[in-house]
ZAMARGU-4260 file (C-alpha; in steps of 0.2 Angstrom, whole numbers, plus 5000, padded with zeros to 4 digits):
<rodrens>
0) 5697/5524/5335 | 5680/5532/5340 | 5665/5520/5339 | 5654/5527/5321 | 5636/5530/5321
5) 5623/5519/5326 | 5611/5512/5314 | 5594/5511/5321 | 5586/5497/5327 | 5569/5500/5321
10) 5571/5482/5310 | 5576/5471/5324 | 5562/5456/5327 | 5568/5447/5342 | 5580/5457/5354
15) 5591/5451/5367 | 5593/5461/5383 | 5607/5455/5395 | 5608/5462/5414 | 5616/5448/5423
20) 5615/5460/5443 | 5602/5458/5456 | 5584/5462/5457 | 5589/5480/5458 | 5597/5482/5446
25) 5585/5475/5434 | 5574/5485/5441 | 5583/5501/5436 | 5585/5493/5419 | 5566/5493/5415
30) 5565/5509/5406 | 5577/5508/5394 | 5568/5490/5392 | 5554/5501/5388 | 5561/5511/5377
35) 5567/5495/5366 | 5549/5487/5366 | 5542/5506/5361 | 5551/5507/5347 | 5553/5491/5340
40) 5537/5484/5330 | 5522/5478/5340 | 5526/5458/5336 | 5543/5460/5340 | 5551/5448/5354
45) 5561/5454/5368 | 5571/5443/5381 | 5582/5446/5396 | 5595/5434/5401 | 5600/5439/5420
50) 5604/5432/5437 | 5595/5422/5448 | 5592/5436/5459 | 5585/5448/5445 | 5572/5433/5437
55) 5562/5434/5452 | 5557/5452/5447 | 5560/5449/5428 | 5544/5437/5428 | 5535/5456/5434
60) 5541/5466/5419 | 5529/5469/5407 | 5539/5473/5393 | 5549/5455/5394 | 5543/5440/5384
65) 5555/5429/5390 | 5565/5429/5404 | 5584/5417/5401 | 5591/5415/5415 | 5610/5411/5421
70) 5625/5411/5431 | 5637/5419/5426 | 5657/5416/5429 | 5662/5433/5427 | 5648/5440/5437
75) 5654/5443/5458 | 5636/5432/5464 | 5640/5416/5455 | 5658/5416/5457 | 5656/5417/5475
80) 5641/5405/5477 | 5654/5393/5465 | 5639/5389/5454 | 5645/5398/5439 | 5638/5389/5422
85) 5650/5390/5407 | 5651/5403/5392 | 5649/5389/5378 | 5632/5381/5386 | 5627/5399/5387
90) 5634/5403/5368 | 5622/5387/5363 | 5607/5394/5371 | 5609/5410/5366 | 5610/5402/5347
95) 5594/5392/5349 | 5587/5408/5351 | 5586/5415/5334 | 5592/5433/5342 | 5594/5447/5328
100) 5601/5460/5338 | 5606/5461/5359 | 5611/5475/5372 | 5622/5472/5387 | 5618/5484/5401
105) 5633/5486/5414 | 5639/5498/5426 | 5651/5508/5424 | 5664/5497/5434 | 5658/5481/5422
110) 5664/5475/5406 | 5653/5469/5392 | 5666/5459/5382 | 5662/5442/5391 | 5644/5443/5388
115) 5649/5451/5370 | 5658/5436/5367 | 5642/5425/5370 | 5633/5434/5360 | 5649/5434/5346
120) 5649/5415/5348 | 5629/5414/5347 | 5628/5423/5330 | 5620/5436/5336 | 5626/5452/5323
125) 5619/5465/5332 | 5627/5470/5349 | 5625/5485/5357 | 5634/5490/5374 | 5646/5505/5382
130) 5665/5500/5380 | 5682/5508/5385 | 5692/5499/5372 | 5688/5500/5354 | 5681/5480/5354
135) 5682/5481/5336 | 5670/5466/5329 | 5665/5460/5345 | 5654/5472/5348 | 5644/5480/5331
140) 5636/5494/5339 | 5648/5502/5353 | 5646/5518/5362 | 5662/5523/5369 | 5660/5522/5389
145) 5665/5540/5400 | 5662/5534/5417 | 5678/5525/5422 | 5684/5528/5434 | 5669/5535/5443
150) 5650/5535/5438 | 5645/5554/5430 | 5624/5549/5430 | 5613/5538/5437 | 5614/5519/5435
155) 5595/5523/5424 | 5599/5536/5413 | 5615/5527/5410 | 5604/5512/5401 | 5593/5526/5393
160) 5606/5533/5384 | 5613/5518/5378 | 5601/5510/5370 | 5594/5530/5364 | 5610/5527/5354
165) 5602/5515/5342 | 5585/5526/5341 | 5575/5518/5357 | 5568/5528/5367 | 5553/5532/5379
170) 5542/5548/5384 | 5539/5536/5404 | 5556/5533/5411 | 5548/5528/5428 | 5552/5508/5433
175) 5542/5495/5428 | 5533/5480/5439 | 5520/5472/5439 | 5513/5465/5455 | 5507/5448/5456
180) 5488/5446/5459 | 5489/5430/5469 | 5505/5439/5481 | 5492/5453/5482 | 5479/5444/5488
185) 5489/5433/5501 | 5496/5451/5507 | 5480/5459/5510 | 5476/5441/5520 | 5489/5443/5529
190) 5487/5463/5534 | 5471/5458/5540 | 5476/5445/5549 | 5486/5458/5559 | 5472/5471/5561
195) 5480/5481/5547 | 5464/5484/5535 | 5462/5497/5521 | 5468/5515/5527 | 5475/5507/5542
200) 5494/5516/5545 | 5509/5506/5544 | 5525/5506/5538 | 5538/5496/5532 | 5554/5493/5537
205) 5569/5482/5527 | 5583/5484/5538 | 5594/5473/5528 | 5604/5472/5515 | 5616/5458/5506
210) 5634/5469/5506 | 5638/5476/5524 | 5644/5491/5521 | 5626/5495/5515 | 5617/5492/5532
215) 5613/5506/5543 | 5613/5503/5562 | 5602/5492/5569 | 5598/5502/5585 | 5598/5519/5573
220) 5581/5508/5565 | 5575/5503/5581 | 5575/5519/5590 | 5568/5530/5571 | 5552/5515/5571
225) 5550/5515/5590 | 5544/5533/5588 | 5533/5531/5572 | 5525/5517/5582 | 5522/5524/5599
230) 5522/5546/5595 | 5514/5544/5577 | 5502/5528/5577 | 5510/5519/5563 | 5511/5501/5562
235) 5526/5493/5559 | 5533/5479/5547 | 5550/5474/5546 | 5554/5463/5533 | 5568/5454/5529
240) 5575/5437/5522 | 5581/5421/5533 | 5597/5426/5534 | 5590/5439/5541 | 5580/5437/5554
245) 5590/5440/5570 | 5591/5457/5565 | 5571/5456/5559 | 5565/5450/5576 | 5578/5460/5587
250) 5570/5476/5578 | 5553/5470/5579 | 5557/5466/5598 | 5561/5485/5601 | 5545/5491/5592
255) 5529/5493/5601 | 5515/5486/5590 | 5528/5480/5579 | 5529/5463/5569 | 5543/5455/5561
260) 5541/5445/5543 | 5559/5437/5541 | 5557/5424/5527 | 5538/5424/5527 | 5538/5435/5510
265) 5545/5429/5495 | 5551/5444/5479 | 5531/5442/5474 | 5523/5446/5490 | 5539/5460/5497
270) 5532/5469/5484 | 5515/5468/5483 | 5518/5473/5499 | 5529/5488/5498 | 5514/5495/5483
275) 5501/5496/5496 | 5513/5503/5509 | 5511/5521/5511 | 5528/5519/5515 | 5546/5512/5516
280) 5561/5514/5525 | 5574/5504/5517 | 5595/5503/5515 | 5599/5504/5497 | 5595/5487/5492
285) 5583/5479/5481 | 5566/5484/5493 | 5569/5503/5488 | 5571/5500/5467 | 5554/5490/5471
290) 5545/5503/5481 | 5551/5517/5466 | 5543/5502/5452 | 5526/5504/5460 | 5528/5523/5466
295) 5527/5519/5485 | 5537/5535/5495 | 5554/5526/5504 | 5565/5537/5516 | 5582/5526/5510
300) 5597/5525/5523 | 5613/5528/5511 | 5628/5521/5510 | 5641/5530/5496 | 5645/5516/5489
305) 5636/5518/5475 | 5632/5533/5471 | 5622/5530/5455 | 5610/5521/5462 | 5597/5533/5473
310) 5577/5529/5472 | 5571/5535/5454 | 5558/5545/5449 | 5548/5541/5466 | 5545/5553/5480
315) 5560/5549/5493 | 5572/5554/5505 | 5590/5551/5503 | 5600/5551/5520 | 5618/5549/5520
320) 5634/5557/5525 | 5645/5563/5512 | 5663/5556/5512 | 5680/5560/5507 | 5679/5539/5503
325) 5663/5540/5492 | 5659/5527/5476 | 5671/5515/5486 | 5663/5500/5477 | 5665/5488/5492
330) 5653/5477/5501 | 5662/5480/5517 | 5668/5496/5523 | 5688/5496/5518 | 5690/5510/5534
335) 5678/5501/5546 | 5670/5517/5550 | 5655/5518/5542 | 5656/5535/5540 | 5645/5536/5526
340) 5628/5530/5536 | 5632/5525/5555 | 5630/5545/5558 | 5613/5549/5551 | 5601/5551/5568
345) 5584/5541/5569 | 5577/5559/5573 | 5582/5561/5554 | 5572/5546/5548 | 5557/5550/5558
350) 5557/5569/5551 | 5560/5562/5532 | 5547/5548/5536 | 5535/5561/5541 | 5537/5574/5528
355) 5533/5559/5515 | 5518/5553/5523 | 5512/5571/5523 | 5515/5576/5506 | 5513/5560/5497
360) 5503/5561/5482 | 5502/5541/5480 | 5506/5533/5462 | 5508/5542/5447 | 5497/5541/5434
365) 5509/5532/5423 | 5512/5519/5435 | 5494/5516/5441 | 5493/5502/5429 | 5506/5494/5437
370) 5494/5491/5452 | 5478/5485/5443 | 5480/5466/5444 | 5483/5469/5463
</rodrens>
């Protein structure tokens, strides 16, 4: 049975979002988030329950009142971590909360039911979401999903159209974040602490990346920032977590001028950071959603593992290889090849860094405000 139509949402008082992925996929999540607080009334109360990885951006969303957090059993980061916290304690919160109506946003490779379940349990009668299967009174408000077994748009307008389906939308579909003033503050400290003052050229460079198959080559990023440093004057910042920090500093080591910041920013300051960047040269990972949120130009090294997922509505470049093996899904690379990235030359990054920083036009005007508390 196809899903009916969708009554609009325009009545709803306190919404529920749910997107229980990292930061970067919260981030990608913030215009539909837009789109709901647009259209609902003014007073109206809109929460996101998600992962601990995506509340450290959520706390930066301007549209969010509330920010639940949780860890979610049927969700790879807690299962893994072996942390997960049960549905009914979730089901109880959820209730407490006096929700009228809630959205789950997913990938195409998710399923809403587990979440819809929570919200079923919680009392929440409105539930909107994409579903293969008709889910029947689990889920009030359905929209049949098309994109199994691959993903036909990206992981944005995906989110868009959902909730367009129960009348929210937004004329400013770029990402939302707000950077922290304090972060702001320490960063421009610490820029000038390293001789880096306004107008000074640098660079930022996030090598990393949590699943392997996303990584490019460490000596491909070495040899791309070598040049910027030595041939075009740039200054350069590899940043990175404390997991991270052998590659960090072994790329920092191979970069005249170069200085390595493993563990010395948390979410707060890597993106107060990445807005006053002229630029960054990121895998796809979180770092690269955040530099689209405040309109910083990002050169992105891309594995096709994802392929929904490219820097939106931000000047960028995308370099990858296209592969017979593409939208594999995996964390680490099945074939061990790595075709999909290891060939891309650092010649390719300095050219694609260099054409940003020539043509950039800085932050859009919709997103300058994004920037004002920093």
């Amino acid at each position: 049975m196809p899903p009916g139509p969708i009554a609009p949402w325009f009545d709803r008082r306190r919404v529920l979002a749910i997107r229980l992925d990292s930061m970067g996929d919260v981030l990608m999540t913030t215009p539909a988030l837009r789109a709901i607080r647009q259209s609902l009334a003014e007073d109206a109360h809109l929460a996101l329950l998600t992962s601990p990885s995506g509340a450290a951006v959520a706390r930066r969303i301007p549209e969010v009142d509330e920010v639940v957090v949780h860890r979610a059993p049927w969700m790879k980061a807690a299962a893994e971590a072996g942390d997960a916290e049960g549905l009914p304690a979730l089901a109880r919160r959820l209730g407490r909360g006096g929700f009228d109506a809630a959205v789950i946003f997913t990938t195409f490779s998710q399923s809403p039911l587990p979440a819809a379940m929570a919200c079923h349990l919680a009392g929440i009668p409105r539930v909107l979401a994409h579903v293969r299967e008709n889910p029947y009174a689990l889920v009030s408000d359905w929209v049949r999903d098309p994109e199994w077994p691959a993903p036909a748009r990206h992981e944005v307008r995906r989110q868009l159209d959902l909730v367009a389906a129960a009348g929210c939308t937004t004329a400013d579909e770029h990402l939302s974040y707000r950077v922290d003033p304090g972060a702001s503050r320490a960063v421009r400290a610490l820029l000038g602490s390293l001789g880096i003052g306004p107008g000074s050229p640098f660079v930022v460079v996030h090598p990393g990346a949590t699943a392997a198959s996303r990584r490019y080559r460490p000596d491909g990023f070495e040899e791309a920032a070598a040049v910027l440093a030595s041939r075009d004057g740039l200054r350069v910042l590899v940043t990175g977590t404390v997991g991270e920090a052998t590659l960090v500093e072994r790329i920092a080591r191979a970069v005249p001028g170069a200085v390595g910041l493993a563990g010395r920013l948390g979410i707060d300051k890597l993106g107060a950071l990445i807005a006053i960047a002229p630029l960054l040269v990121s895998n796809n990972t979180g770092p690269a959603h955040l530099a689209a949120a405040v309109g910083t130009p990002v050169v992105v090294l891309y594995a096709q593992t994802n392929l929904q997922h490219t820097p939106w509505a931000v000047p960028s470049r995308v370099l990858t290889r296209d592969v017979p093996c593409h939208d594999c899904l995996r964390s680490v690379c099945p074939l061990g090849h790595h075709a999909c990235l290891a060939p891309v030359e650092p010649a390719e990054i300095v050219a694609a860094a260099r054409e940003l920083l020539g043509t950039s036009v800085g932050v859009p005007p919709s997103r300058a405000e994004v920037l004002l508390e920093g």
